[in-house]
N, C-alpha and C positions, 0 to 999 in steps of 0.2 A: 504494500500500500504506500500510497505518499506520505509526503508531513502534511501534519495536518497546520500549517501554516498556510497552505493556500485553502482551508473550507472559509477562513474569512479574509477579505479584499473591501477594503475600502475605497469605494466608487459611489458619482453619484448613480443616484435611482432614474426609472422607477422599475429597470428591469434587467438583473443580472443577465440573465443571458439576450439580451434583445440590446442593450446598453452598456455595460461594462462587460462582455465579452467581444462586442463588434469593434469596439473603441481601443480593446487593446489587441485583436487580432488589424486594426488598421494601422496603430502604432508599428507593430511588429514588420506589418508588408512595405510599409514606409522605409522603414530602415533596412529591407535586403535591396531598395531600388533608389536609392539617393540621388541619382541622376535622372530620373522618372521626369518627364514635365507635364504627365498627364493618368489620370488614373480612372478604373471606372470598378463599378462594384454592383455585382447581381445578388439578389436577396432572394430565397427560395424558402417554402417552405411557411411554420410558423413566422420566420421572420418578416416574409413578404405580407403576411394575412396581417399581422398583428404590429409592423415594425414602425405602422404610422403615431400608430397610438402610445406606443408604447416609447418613443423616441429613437428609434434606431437610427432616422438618416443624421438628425440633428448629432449623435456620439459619434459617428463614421465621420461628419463634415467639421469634428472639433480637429481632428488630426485631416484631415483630405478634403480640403474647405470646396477645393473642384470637382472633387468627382462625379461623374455622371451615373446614380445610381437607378438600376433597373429592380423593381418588384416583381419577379416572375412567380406567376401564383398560378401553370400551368404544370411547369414542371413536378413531377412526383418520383420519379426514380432516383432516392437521394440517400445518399449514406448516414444523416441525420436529419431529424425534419427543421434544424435551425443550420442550415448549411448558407452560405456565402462563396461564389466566385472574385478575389480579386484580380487587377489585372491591371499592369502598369505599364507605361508608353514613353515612347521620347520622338519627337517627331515625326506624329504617325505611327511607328514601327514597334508592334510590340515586343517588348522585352521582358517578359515574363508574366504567370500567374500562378496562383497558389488557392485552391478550396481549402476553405480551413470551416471546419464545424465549432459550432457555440455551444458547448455540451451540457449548459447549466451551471450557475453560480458563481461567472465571472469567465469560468475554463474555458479553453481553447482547444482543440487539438486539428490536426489535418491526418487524410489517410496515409496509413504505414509507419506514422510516430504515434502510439498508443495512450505518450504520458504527455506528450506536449510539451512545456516549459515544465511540467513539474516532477520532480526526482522521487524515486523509490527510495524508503527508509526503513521501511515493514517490510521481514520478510512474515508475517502473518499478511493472509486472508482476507480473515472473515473476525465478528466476535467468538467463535467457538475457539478458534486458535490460540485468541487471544488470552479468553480466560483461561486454558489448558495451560499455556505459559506461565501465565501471573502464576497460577496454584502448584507450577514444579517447583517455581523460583520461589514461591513464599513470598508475592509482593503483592502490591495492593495495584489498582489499574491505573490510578495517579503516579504514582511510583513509574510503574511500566512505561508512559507515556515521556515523563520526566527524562528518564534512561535515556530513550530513543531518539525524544528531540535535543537531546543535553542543551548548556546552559543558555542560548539565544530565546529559549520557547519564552520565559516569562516577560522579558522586555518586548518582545512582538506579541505577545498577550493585552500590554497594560494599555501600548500604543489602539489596541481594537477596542478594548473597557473605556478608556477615553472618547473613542470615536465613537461607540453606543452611547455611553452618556449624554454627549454635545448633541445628538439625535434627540434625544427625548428630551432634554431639555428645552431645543429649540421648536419642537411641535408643542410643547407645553404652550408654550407663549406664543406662537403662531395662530392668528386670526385671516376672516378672509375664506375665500372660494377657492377651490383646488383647480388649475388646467384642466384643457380637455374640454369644455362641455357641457358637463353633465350638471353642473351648478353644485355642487356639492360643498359645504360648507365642510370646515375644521370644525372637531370637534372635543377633540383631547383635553384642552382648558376647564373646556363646561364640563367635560364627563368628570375630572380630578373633581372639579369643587359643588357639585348636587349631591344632595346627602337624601335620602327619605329621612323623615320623622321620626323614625324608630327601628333606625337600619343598625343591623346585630354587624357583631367585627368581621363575620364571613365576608357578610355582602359588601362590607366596608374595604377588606382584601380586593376583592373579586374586582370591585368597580375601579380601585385603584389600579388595577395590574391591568384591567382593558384600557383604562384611560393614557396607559404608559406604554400599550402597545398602539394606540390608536396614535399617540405624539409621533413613530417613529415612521410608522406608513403610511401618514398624512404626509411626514416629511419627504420619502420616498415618492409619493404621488405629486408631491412637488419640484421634483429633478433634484431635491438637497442629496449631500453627503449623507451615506448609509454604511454599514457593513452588512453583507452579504453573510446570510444565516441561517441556513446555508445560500438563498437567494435571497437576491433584493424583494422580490412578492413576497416572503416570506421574513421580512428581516426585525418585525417588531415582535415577534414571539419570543425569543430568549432574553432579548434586552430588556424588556417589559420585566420577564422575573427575577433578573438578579438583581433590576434596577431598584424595584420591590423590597428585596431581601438587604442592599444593601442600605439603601435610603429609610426604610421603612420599618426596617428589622433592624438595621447596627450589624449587620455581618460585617467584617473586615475586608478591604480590596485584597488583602492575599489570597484570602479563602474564597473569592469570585472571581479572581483569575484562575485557580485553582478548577473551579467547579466548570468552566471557559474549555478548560483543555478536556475534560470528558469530555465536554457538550461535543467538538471539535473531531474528539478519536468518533462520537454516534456516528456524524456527520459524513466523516472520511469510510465508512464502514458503508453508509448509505449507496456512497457515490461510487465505491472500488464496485459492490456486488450489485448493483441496481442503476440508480438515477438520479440525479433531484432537482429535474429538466419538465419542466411543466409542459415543456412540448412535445418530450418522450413519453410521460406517463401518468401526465395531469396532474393536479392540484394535492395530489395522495405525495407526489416525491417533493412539493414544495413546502406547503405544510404539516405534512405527515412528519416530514423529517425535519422540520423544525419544532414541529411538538414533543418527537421523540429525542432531542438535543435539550431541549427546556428542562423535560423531566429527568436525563440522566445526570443534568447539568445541579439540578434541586436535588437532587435524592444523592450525589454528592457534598454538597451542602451542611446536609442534615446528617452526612456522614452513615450514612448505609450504607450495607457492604455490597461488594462487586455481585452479588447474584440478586440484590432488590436495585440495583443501579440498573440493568438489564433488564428487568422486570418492566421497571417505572419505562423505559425507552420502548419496551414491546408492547404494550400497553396503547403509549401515546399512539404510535403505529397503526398496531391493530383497527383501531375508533376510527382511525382516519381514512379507512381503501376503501377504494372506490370515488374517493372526492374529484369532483372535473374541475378541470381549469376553463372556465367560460365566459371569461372577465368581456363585460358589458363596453364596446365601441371599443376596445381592444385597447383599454384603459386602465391602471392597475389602482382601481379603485372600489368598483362594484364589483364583486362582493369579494375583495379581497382586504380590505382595510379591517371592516366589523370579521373577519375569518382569522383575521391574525391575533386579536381578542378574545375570542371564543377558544383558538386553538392554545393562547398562554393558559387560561381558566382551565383547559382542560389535559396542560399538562400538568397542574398542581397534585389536579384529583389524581391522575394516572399515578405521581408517586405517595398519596396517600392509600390509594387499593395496593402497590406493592410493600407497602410497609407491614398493613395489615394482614395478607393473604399470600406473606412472604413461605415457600415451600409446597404451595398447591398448583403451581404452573405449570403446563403443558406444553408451551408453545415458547418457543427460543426467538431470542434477535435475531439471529441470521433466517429461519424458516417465515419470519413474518416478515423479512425485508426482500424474501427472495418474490414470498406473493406478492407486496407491489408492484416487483417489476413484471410480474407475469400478468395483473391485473391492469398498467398500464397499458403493454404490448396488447390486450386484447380490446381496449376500451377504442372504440371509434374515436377516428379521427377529429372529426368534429369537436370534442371531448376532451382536446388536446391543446388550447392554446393557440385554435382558430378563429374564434369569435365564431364560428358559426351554427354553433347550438346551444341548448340548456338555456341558461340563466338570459346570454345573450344574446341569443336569436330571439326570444320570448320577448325580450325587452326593448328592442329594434320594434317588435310588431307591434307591442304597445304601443311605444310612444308614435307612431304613424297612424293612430287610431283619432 
């Protein structure tokens, strides 16, 4: 597996693989043609269906201010459904091109380099590997992690804990209508400070921790600075909880950088054996796998051992298959903002049922991460990050009514 230093990437939003994937696979094509004086760039795929919306020419024309980019939304025989053709020139004459696929969460890769820009450090797998290891070596999974990345992992932790925080803080205090459209007001401020009458400390958690994911994906839906969590769609669900735990609880920043690097190894586990490409396998590898990052992330935390850390993560998982990615005008707003909310909420619970029901478990991280990618690979395309069903076909028809 890689380090888990690339599951988080600080980029703006609103859409890791549509945005901070295209932007740095143009960076990259930039710099093998230096001499280029003209470039063009074909979008295929999700990216074509969805890359208006979601700003993809606008992050390709931050680095290729000229390119002339084409939307082909005929083509389908594609090696991933967020693929790109670049193609650079020098008077007239082409001098090169390079398909490079957007694979989710920032990554790049092209055909016949499998890792891309990022290095193998894991000779484990999967989770079963992992834990088999920790339990010969007598170490704990934090330990394990520590080992593997030795000592750069926590300075490139604190740097990403920094850049979640300034996220939520600045949706906190962010007023005003979000791009795009759709009218959609900010709401993260109101959500922190409405209280009911006689609201018990649950719902007082609950509402805090949506209002703290709602700060980070408002910011997101605003093109701000995000970390990728594993994705930008998905990037206010872990922030939200430790922002929670540390703000709101007094946990200490070591012990949520700490709880950062599980969240990270869930994450890099997701991507090695699945996905977390909302255009490969829907809103299940976006928020599934940011649900299950939250919980392994919290149930470290709280200091539970490596087989309810794994629990709380298969848990989040589980709840989550089968969720489509059908974001409305191909905007990362409807219903991805209030999902990122729902989905922190409901990695809490995930690690209070593993605390509880720790030793009655059937079902392993790796068996339930292997079904979302099978439940993706089966899920219509539509269903995938095209805007053209579910939530957002529905809502096209509406509003023309």
């Amino acid at each position: 597996m890689r380090t888990i230093k690339t599951v988080y990437k600080i980029g703006q939003g609103p859409s890791s693989s549509h945005t901070v994937g295209p932007f740095r696979a143009a960076k990259w094509f930039r710099e093998q043609y230096p001499e280029a004086d003209a470039f063009q760039v074909t979008l295929y795929g999700s990216l074509a269906f969805t890359g208006e919306g979601h700003g993809t020419e606008k992050a390709i024309r931050r680095i290729l201010p000229e390119a002339d980019l084409i939307f082909d939304k005929e083509t389908t025989d594609l090696p991933h459904p967020n693929t790109m053709l670049f193609r650079a020139y020098q008077d007239g004459r082409l001098l090169g091109e390079r398909q490079v696929m957007s694979i989710g969460g920032g990554s790049i890769r092209w055909p016949q380099v499998p890792a891309g820009e990022e290095r193998e450090i894991y000779p484990q797998k999967n989770f079963g590997e992992i834990r088999y290891y920790c339990y010969q070596e007598g170490i704990r999974l934090l330990d394990f992690i520590k080992q593997t990345e030795g000592p750069g992992l926590i300075p490139y932790l604190a740097d990403v804990w920094n850049a979640m925080q300034d996220a939520v803080e600045r949706g906190l205090q962010a007023e005003g209508v979000l791009p795009g459209g759709l009218n959609i007001a900010r709401r993260a401020g109101e959500l922190l400070k409405t209280r009911c009458y006689n609201e018990s400390p649950d719902v007082t958690m609950n509402r805090t921790i949506a209002a703290y994911a709602y700060a980070v994906s408002e910011e997101n839906a605003a093109e701000g600075v995000v970390v990728t969590a594993p994705t930008c769609g998905a990037c206010g669900v872990l922030p939200s909880v430790l922002y929670y735990m540390q703000n709101d609880r007094g946990f200490p920043e070591e012990e949520i950088l700490d709880a950062l690097a599980v969240a990270a190894l869930i994450g890099n586990v997701i991507r090695t054996n699945a996905s977390v490409s909302g255009a490969e396998c829907g809103c299940q590898a976006e928020i599934g796998s940011a649900c299950s990052m939250a919980a392994a992330a919290l149930a470290s935390l709280y200091r539970l051992d490596d087989n309810q850390i794994e629990y709380a993560a298969e848990i989040a998982m589980e709840h989550s298959l089968g969720l489509t990615c059908d974001p409305v005008n191909g905007l990362v707003q409807i219903p991805c903002i209030e999902r990122n909310a729902v989905a922190a909420m409901r990695a809490v619970s995930s690690v209070n049922l593993s605390h509880f029901l720790t030793g009655s478990r059937k079902i392993s991280f790796d068996e339930v991460v292997q079904t979302m990618y099978q439940t993706g690979k089966d899920m219509n395309e539509k269903y995938r990050e095209t805007s053209h069903g579910g939530l957002a076909a529905l809502y096209q028809y509406r509003s023309q009514d």
